[in-house]
N, C-alpha and C positions, 0 to 999 in steps of 0.2 A: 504494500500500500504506500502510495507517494504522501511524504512527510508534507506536513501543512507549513508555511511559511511564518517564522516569528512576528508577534505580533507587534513590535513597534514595525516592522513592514506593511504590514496588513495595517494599522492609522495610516502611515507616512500613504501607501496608494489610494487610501481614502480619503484622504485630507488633498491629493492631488487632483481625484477625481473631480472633489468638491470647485477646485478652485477651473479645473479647466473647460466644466460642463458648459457655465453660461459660457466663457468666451467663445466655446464649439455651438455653442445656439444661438447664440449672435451671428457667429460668422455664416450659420446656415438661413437662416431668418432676414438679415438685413442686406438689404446690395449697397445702400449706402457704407455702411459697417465696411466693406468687403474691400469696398472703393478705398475708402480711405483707408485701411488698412494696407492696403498694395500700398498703394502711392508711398505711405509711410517709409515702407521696407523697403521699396526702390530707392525710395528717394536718398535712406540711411545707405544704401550699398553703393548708390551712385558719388553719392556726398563722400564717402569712404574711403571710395577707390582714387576719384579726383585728389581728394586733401593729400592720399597717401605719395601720388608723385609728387605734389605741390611738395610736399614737405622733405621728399627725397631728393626732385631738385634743389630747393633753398642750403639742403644741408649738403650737398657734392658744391654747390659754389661756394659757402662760408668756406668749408674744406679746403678747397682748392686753390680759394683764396689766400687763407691763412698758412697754406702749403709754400704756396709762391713766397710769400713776405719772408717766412723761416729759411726757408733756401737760399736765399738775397741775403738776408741776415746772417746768416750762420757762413755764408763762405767770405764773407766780408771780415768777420770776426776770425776766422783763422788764417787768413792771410796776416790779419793785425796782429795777432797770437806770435804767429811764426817770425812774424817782420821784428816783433818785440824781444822773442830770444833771440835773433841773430846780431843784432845791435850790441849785445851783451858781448864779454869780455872769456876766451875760452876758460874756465875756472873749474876748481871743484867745486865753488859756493853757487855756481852757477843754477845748482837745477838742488841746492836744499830747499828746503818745506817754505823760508819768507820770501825767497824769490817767486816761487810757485803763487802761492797766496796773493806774492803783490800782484803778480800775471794776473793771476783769476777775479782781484778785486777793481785791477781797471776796467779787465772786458766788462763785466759788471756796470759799473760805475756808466758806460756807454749806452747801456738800454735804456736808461733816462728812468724817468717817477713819474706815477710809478711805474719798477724797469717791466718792459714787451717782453723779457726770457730771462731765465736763470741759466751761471754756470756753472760746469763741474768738469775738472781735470782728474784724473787718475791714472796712475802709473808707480813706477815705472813700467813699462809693457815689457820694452827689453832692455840689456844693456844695467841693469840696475843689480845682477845678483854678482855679476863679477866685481861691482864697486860696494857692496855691503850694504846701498840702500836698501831700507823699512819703506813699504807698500805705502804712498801716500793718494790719501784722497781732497783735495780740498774746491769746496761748492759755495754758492751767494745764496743766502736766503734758508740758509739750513735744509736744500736742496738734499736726502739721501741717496749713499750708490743703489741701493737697493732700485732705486726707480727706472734702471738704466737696464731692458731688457736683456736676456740673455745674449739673443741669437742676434741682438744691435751689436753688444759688448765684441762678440766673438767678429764680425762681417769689419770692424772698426780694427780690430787690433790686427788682422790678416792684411791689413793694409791695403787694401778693396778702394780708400778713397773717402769722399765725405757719404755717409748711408743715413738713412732717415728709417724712423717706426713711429706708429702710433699708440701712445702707451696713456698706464693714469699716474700721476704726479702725487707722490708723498713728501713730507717733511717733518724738517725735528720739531718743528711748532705743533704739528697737530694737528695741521687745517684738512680738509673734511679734502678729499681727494678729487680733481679736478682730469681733465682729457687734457694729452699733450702732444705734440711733433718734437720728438728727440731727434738732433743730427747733429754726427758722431763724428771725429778724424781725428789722423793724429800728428802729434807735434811732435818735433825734432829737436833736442835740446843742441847748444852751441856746440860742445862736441862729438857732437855724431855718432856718441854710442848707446845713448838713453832714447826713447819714444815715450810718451806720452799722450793716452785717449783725452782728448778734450769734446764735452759735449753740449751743446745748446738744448735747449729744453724752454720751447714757446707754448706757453698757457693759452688752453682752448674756451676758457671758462665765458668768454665773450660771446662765441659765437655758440655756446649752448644755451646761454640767455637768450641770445635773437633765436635761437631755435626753438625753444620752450615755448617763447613771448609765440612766434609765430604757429605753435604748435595749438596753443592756449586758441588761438584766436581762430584757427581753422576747427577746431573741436567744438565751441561756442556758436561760431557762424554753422556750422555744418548741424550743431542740434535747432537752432533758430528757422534757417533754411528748410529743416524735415517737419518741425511745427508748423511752418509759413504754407508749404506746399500739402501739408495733410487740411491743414484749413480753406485752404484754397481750393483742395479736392472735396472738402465736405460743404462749402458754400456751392459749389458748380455741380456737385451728386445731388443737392438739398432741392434745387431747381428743377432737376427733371425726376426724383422721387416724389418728392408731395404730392405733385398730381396725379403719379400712378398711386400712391397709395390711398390718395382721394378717390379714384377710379376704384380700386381696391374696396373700401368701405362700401362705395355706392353699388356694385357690382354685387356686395353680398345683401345689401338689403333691396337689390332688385329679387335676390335669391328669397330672401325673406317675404316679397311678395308686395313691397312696397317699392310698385311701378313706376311712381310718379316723380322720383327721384333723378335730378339731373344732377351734370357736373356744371361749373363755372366756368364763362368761357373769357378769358382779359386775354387779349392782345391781336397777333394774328401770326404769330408761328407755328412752327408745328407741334408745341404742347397745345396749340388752341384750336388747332385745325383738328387734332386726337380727340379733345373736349366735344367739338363739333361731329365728329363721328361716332362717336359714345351715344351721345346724346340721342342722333338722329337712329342712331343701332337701339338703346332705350326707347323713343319712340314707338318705332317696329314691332318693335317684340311684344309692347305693351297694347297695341294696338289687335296685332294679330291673339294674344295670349286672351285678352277680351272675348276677339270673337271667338276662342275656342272653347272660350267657358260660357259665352253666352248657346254654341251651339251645343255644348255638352249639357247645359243646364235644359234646353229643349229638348233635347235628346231624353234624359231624364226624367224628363217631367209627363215626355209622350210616352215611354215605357210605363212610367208608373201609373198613367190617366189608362192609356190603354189597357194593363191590365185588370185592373180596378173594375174597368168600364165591362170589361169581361166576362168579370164573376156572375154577376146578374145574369145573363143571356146564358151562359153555362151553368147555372144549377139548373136554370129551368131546362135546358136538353140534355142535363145527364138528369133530373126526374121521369123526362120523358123515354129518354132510353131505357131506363131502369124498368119501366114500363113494358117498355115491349121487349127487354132483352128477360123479364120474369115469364109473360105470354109466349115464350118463343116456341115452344109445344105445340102450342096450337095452329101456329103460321105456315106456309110452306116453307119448304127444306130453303131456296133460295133465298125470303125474307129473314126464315129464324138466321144462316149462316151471315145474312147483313146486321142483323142486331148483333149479335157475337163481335161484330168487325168492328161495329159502332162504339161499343163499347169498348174495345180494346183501344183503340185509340182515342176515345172522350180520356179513357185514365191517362195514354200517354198528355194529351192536349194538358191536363190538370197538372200535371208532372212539369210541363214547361212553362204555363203559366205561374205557378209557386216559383222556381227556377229565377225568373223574368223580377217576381216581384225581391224576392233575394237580393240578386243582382242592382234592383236599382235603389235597394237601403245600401251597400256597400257604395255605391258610387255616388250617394247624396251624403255618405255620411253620418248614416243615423243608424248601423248596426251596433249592437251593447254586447257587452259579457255581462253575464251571469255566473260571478265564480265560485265555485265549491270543492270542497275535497273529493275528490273522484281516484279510482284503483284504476290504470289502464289496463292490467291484466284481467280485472273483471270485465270493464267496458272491452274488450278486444274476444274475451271466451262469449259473453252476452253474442256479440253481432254476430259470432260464427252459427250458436244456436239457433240463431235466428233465418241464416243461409242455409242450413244445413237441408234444407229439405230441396231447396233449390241446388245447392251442389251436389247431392244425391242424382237428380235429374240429367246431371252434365257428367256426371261419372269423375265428378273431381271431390277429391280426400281435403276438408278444410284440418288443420291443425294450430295451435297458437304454440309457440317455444319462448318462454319465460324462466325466471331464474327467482322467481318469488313476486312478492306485491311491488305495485310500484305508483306511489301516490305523488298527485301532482294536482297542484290546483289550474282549475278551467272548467270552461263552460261545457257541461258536460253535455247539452244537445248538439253542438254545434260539431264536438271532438269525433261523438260518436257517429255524425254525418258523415263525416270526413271516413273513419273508416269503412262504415255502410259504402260508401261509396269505392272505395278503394278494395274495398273486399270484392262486391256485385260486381265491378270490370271484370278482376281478373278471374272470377268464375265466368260469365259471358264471351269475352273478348281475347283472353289469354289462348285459350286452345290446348293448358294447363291439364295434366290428372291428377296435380297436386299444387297447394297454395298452402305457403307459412306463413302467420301472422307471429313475427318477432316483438318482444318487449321488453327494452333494455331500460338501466337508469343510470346518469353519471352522477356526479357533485355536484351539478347545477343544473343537469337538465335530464329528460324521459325521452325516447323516443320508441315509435310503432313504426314496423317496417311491414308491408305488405309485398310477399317475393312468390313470383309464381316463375315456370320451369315451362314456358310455352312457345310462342312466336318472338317476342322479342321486341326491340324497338330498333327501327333503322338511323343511323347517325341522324342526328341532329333533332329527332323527334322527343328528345326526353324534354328541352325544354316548348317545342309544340303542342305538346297534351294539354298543355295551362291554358292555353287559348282558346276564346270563346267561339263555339258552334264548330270546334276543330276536330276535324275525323281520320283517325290512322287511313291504312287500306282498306277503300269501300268491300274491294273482294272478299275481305276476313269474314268468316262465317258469325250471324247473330241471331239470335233468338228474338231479339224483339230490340226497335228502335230507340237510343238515347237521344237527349236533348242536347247533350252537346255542352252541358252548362255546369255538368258535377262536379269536373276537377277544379275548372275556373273559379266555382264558390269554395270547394275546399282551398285552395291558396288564399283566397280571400279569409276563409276562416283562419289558416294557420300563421297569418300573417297579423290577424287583428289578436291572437294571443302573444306575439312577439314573436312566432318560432319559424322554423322553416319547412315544406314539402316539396321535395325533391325528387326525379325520377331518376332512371339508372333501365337501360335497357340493351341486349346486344343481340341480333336477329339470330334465332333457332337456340340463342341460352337463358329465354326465361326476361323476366322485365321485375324491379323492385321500386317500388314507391317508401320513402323512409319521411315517416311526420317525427320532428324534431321541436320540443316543447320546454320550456323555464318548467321547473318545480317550482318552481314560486312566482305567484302571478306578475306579470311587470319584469322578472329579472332577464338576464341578459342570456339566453342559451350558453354561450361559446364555446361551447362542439357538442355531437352530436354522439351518444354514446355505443349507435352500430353506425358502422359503415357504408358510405352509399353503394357501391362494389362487393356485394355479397361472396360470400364462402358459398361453395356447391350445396355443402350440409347444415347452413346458418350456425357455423361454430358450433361452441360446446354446451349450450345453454340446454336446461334442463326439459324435456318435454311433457307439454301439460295439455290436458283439454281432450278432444273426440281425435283419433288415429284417422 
């Protein structure tokens, strides 16, 4: 088993999660947001890169500069060096430590105040151990040999000529270490058998102020510049967001049904030319959306006047039928055989008529639940009982497969419509010798599967069954004519409990309708506890009810 991560890990990712959600729902949410955010980062990586040669230039010219002057200076000073021993008298006091000293304290004395370079002679290089000289070093300014790199030291005493490095400058004072141009050569004492490193050493401390100062001031302009341009990104994004997201608001409270709602239109660009077609678009729709609620609402009103108007004229010729289809004994064979017909189809007419009136409570708006505790495993074994004698007839085996009670609240006439109906297809229509009525229940929701093992559904017809007056293939064998109107009210019903009814069909494996229902009135299904894609044997669920 994979070890769980320590738990100051587990705060610290959850303390980051915290912190980086909104900015990731900002960033998803707003284009202004997004805008100005680029701009930002460009504008920091642009400002970056520019400052970074700005400042790479500045410091190769200080450099270069300050290179040049040291060069100038320091070969000037060793000619002066040299010109100054040679002037001397050939001696052995010639090259002691106060000659050396005075030497080191004129070139010195030459840099001026305060002096442009310190100096430092050291030696003897050569020539000194066969005369018994002690290693002297003497510097201006409390200058240390230490600061006088190695591999300068060593390219200076090879006798190579005047050699320069770039090094950092300490002292016996103490002072806080500075950048510097060392150039190194050597002197030739008067007689010719001593050498002597002498070295220049030009403080860079100047041109790391201007570097700094200029550093300062590209790091300052370059955050000013990323502020300036991120504002300037969100004044120029603010201008063409507002009115999409005006558009935006108005767009969803056209959605909300309040049509009358326009945009504002200033100016004559194309935010306002957008406004103007919005608008004109809102018009339209408002216009047309009108007439299809005024034509639905006629539509509506004539179904419901019509059938209404119905009833009356049809009780009185199903009394009258009832009449002569009791008499039919007495009539002749071809009369009694018309009453038979008469009446079989006055019940279908009754059957569509009810259907019709259904139909147009669902589409005015005025169908109710009536909710109660109801078992759909009794409601689902009741309806079979109730086909039973009709599935007998068709030589189809009804069966219910449950796994215990399964309570849910809903309108129990309306639930049990729905499978009345779902059960009568597929004994009728299926072509079935056998039909399962499944009853499963999740966490949150019940569903009733009706699966039969017949003709099937051809692609695309599982969601054509829901449609009103819609007919598989007229060829399929029937006993007796449907209205065309059963399923369409069952999704009507299964829709005003908040659930779903779903078909599932594959031609010569059988066809399953699955009504999927909240256990609790009003809640939210989210899923359905069988599958619309049945098993061959409807799983493992326990078998209950008539074989």
């Amino acid at each position: 088993m994979r070890a769980r991560p320590p738990t100051w890990l587990r705060r610290g990712l959850l303390r980051a999660r915290r912190l980086v959600l909104p900015a990731v729902s900002l960033w998803r949410r707003s284009v202004q947001a997004r805008v100005v955010i680029t701009t930002m980062a460009t504008s920091i990586v642009v400002i970056g890169v520019v400052g970074w040669l700005l400042l790479q230039g500045v410091a190769d010219g200080l450099t270069n500069a300050r290179l040049s002057v040291a060069l100038s200076e320091s070969r000037s000073g060793f000619s002066a060096a040299q010109q100054s021993l040679d002037v001397r008298a050939v001696s052995e006091a010639a090259s002691g430590p106060d000659v050396l000293r005075t030497l080191v304290n004129d070139l010195a004395e030459r840099s001026g105040s305060p002096p442009s370079y310190l100096v430092l002679l050291e030696g003897p290089i050569t020539g000194g151990t066969d005369r018994g000289l002690e290693p002297t070093v003497v510097s201006s300014s409390g200058l240390v040999a230490e600061s006088i790199p190695d591999d300068l030291a060593a390219s200076v005493a090879a006798g190579d000529g005047p050699a320069y490095t770039f090094t950092r400058l300490s002292t016996e004072t103490g002072e806080p270490e500075s950048s510097a141009i060392v150039v190194g050569d050597l002197l030739t004492m008067p007689d010719g058998q001593q050498t002597y490193a002498l070295y220049y050493t030009f403080s860079m401390a100047d041109q790391e102020d201007t570097l700094a100062l200029v550093r300062n001031a590209l790091v300052y302009g370059g955050i000013a510049l990323a502020v300036l341009s991120s504002g300037v990104a969100w004044l120029v994004t603010r201008q063409v967001v507002t009115p999409v997201r005006l558009a935006r608001r108005i767009a969803e409270r056209l959605a909300d049904g309040r049509l009358e709602e326009r945009m504002v239109v200033r100016g004559e660009d194309d935010i306002a030319r957008l406004s103007v077609s919005f608008n004109k678009m809102a018009e339209s729709l408002q216009r047309q959306i009108r007439q299809l609620e005024e034509l639905s609402r006629l539509q509506h009103r004539f179904v419901s006047d019509v059938s209404h108007e119905l009833r009356t004229p049809l009780t009185t010729v199903r009394m009258a039928a009832d009449i002569l289809h009791d008499a039919r004994g007495e009539l002749d064979p071809s009369l009694a055989r018309s009453t038979e017909l008469l009446q079989t189809e006055l019940a279908r007419f009754e059957s569509l008529l009810a259907d019709l009136l259904e139909i147009s409570r669902f589409d005015a708006g005025a169908a109710r639940l009536e909710v109660e505790p109801i078992d759909l495993v009794d409601l689902a074994e009741r309806v079979c009982t109730q086909y039973e004698a009709l599935a007998a007839r068709h030589g189809v085996s009804l069966r219910v497969v449950a796994d215990g009670p399964v309570p849910v609240e809903a309108d129990v006439r309306r639930i049990e419509r729905i499978v009345r109906n779902l059960v009568a297809n597929a004994i009728h229509y299926s072509g079935s010798e056998r039909v399962d009525v499944l009853v499963a229940q999740g966490t949150t929701s019940a569903a009733v599967a009706v699966r039969d093992y017949g003709a099937g559904l051809e692609p695309g017809q599982s969601q054509m069954v829901f449609n009103r007056f819609w007919r598989a293939d007229p060829s399929r064998e029937r006993s007796r004519g449907g209205t065309g109107l059963g399923l369409a009210i069952a999704l009507e019903d299964a829709v005003l409990h908040n659930g779903w009814l779903q078909a599932w069909g594959e031609p010569g494996q059988g066809a399953q309708f699955r009504l999927t229902l909240p256990r609790r009135a009003g809640d939210d299904p989210q899923r359905s506890p069988l599958p619309l894609v049945p098993d061959v044997e409807g799983g493992a669920l326990e078998r209950r009810g008539a074989p």
